[in-house]
C-alpha positions in Angstrom: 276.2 237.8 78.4 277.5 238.5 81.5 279.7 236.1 83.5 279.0 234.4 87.4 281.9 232.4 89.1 281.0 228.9 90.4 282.6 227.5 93.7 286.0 229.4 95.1 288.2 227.2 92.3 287.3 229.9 89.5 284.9 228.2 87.8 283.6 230.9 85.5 280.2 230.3 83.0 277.5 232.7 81.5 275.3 233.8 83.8 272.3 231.3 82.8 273.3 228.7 81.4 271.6 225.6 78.8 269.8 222.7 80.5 269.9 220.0 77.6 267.9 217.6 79.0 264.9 217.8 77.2 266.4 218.1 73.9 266.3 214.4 74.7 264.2 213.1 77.0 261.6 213.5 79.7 259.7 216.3 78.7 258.1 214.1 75.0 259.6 212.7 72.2 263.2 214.0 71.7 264.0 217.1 69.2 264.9 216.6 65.8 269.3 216.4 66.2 270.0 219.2 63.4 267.6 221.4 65.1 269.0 220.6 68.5 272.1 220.8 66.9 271.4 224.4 65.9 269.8 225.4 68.9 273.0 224.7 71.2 275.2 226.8 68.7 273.0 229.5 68.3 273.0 229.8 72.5 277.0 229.7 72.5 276.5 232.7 69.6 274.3 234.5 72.3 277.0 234.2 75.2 276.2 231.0 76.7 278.9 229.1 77.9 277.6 226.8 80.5 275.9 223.5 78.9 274.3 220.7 81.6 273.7 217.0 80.4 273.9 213.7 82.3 274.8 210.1 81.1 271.2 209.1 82.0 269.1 211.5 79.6 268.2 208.8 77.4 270.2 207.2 77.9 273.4 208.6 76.6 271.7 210.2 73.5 271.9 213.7 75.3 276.1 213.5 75.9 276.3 212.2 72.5 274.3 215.1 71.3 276.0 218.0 73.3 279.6 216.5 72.4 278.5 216.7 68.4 277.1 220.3 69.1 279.7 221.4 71.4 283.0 220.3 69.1 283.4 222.7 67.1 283.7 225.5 70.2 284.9 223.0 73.1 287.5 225.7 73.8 284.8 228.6 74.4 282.4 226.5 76.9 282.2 224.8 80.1 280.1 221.1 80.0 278.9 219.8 83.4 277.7 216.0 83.2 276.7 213.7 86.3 277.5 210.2 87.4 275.4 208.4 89.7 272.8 205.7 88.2 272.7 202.4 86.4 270.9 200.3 84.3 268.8 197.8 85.8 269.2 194.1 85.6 265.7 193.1 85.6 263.8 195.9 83.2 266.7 197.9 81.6 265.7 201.1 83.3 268.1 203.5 84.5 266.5 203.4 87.8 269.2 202.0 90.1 271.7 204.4 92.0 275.3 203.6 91.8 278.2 206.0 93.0 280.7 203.2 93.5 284.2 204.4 93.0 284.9 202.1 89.9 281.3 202.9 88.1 282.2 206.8 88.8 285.4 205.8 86.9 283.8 203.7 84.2 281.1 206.5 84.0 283.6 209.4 83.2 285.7 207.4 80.6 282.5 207.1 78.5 281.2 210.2 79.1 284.2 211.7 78.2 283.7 209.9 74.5 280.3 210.6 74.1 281.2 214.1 74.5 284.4 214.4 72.0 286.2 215.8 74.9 289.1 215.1 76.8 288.2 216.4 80.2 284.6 216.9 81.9 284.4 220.7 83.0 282.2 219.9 85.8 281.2 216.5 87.2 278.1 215.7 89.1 277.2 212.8 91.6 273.8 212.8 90.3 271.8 211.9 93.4 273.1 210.6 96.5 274.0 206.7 97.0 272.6 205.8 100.6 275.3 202.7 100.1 278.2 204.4 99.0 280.2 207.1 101.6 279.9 210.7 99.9 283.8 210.7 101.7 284.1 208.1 98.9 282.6 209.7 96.0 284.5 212.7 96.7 288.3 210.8 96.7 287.1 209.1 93.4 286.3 212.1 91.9 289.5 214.2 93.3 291.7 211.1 91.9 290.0 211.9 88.1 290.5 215.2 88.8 294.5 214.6 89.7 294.3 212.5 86.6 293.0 215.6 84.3 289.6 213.9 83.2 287.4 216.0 85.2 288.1 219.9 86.4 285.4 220.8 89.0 283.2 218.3 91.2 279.4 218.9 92.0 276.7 217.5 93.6 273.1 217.2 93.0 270.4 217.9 95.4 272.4 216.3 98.3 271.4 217.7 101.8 273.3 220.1 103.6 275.7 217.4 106.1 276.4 215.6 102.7 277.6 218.9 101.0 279.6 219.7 104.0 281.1 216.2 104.2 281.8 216.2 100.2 283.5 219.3 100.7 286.3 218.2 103.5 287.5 215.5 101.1 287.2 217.8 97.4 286.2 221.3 97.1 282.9 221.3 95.7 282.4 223.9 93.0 278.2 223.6 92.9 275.2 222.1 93.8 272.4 221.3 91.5 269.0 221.1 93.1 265.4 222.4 91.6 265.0 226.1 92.6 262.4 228.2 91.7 259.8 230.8 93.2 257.1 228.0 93.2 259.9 225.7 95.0 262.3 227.5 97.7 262.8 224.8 100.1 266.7 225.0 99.4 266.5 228.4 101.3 265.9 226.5 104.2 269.2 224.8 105.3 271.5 224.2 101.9 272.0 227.7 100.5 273.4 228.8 104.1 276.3 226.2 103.5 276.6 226.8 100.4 277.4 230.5 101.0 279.2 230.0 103.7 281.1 227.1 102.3 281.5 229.3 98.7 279.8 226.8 96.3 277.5 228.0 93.5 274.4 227.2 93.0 272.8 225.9 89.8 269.2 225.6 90.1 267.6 222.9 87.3 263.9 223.9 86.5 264.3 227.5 87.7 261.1 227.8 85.3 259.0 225.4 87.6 259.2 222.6 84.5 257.4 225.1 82.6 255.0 225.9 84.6 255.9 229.9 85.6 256.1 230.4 82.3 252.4 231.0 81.5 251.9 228.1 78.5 250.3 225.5 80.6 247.0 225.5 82.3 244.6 223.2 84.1 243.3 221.9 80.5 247.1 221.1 79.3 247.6 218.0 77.4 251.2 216.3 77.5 252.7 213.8 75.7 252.4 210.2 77.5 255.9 209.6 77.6 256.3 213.3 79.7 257.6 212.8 82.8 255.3 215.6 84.4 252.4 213.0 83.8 253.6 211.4 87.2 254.0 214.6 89.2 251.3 215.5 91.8 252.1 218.9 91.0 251.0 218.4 87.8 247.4 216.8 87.9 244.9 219.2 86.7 243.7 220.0 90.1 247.3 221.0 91.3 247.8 223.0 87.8 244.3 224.9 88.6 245.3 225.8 92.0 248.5 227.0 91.3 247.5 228.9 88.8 247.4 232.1 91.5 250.9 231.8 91.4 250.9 232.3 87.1 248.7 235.5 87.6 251.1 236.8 89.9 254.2 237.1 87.8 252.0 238.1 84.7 250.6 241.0 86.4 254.4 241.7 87.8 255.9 240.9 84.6 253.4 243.3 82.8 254.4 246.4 84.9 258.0 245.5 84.5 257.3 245.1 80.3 259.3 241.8 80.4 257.4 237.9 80.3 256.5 235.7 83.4 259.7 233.1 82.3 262.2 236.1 82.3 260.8 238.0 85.8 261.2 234.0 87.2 264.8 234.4 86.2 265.8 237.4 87.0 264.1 236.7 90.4 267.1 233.7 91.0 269.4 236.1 89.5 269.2 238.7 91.5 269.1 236.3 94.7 272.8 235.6 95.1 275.8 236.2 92.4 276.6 232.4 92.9 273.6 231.5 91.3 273.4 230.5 87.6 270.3 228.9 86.4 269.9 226.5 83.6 266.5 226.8 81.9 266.0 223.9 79.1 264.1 224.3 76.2 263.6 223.7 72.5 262.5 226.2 70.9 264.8 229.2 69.6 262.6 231.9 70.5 262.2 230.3 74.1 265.9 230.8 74.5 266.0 234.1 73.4 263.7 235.2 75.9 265.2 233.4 78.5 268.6 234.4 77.8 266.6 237.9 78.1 266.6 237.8 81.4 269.9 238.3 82.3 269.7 242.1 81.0 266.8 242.5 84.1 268.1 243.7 87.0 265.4 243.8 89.8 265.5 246.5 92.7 265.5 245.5 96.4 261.7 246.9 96.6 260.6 244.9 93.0 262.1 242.2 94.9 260.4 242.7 98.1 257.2 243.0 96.0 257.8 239.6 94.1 258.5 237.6 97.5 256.0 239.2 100.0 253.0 238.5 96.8 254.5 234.8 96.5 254.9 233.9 99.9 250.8 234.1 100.5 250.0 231.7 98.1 250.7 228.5 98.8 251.3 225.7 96.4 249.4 222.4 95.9 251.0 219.3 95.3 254.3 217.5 95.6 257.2 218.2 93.6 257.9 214.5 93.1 256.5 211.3 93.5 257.7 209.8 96.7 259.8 207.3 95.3 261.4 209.9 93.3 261.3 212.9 96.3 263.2 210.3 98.8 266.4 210.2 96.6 266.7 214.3 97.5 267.9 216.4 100.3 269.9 212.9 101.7 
């Protein structure tokens, strides 16, 4: 597996990494642990050495899974977690944002636990807290990092003033925001800073939640407790229409004898060296063919081809609800 350097403090994972979030939540009932168990170790065997959770998949139940998985090779991988949210008082839900200095504290103490760890490779501010400075965030996080809890500070799909601001108080080593060829809004305005500022990039659901893969169609059935049940991009109607985008990368993936999920892939890939994506999954022959796609190495004019096809079909529906879409970009 080749290597890809994160942010200008040396930051160094596999080129695509393992999102572990749905091992756990959001996407149906969690995996079976010894076969998520299995399925992180068998990535690290493949060259994988970048693993993403977050205190809030299910809660906690992800961390505590990576940390069991992760144990036994802590010394050959790099673990990125995220602060950021809280329980509410009134349902229980992890709904509420929180980046206060002494939660982002309290935060990586636990997390730091749940993972059987003694420092956090790479620390996220999960989504930005309108009521808490990002000058703030940043000094709490640069005093753990003084402290030798936590190595490298990110952020996750902030806006560009917020990165920049972030930045001036503690080097931000990446940014975390959904990126995929059926979402490029980040091309707009934050990867400009972010190459000129030299962060990395880690795009979450670089596979567009499964979509760009080819598995689901208009007549897909997912589990009630999937989170893509409340997407707008994911009614029926939205699935149908985008389907032009599907039958695009087959027919490109055909010519190029690879599968839609690894021409998606390679497509990020071959965007910017800074750019590591972190496709979940879990299934073992799902990784495999994702980790595929770092062998693919796309020509200017295949990539010409893939962006010049994509960019004249537009796609229907919202990539969150709007409760959900107004925590991003801030």
């Amino acid at each position: 597996m080749q290597k890809r350097k994160l942010g200008q403090g040396g930051l160094e994972v596999s080129a695509i990494g393992l999102g572990c979030m749905g091992m756990s939540y959001g996407y149906g009932p969690a995996g079976e642990k010894s076969a998520m168990i299995a399925l992180i170790r068998d990535a690290v065997e493949r060259g994988v050495t970048f693993f993403d959770t977050a205190e809030v998949y299910g809660p906690h139940t992800n961390e505590t899974l990576v940390g069991e998985a992760l144990e036994p090779v802590r010394d050959r991988v790099v673990i990125a977690t995220k602060f950021g949210f809280r329980a509410s008082p009134t349902d229980g839900k992890w709904s509420e944002l929180d980046s206060r200095p002494e939660n982002i504290r309290a935060v990586a103490d636990a997390s730091l636990k749940r993972l059987r760890t003694d420092v956090i490779d790479l620390f996220y501010q999960h989504r930005v807290d309108p009521n808490v400075p990002i000058e703030d965030v940043a000094g709490a996080v640069k005093d753990l990092i003084r402290a030798g809890k936590v190595r490298h500070f990110g952020l996750s799909e902030a806006g560009a003033q917020t990165i920049r601001r972030a930045h001036a108080v503690q080097p931000v080593a990446a940014l975390q925001s959904e990126y995929s060829l059926w979402w490029r809004r980040p091309e707009q305005d934050v990867l400009p800073v972010l190459e000129e500022l030299g962060i990395g990039f880690v795009p979450f659901s670089p596979l567009g939640k499964g979509f760009l893969t080819g598995k689901i169609d208009a007549q897909t059935k997912f589990d009630p407790t999937d989170f893509r049940n409340i997407v707008p991009r994911f009614t029926p109607e939205a699935r149908e229409a985008n389907q032009a985008l599907v039958d695009l990368l087959g027919r490109l993936a055909v010519a190029r004898n690879v599968t839609p999920a690894q021409l998606a892939l390679a497509w990020l890939l071959a965007r910017q060296p800074w750019i590591v994506p972190i496709p979940g999954t879990t299934k073992p022959a799902r990784l495999a063919e994702n980790l595929g796609a770092a062998t693919i190495a796309l020509t200017p004019a295949e990539m010409r081809e893939i962006e010049t096809a994509a960019e004249k079909i537009p796609v229907q529906g919202a990539r969150y609800p709007e409760h959900l879409e107004k925590r991003t970009g801030r």
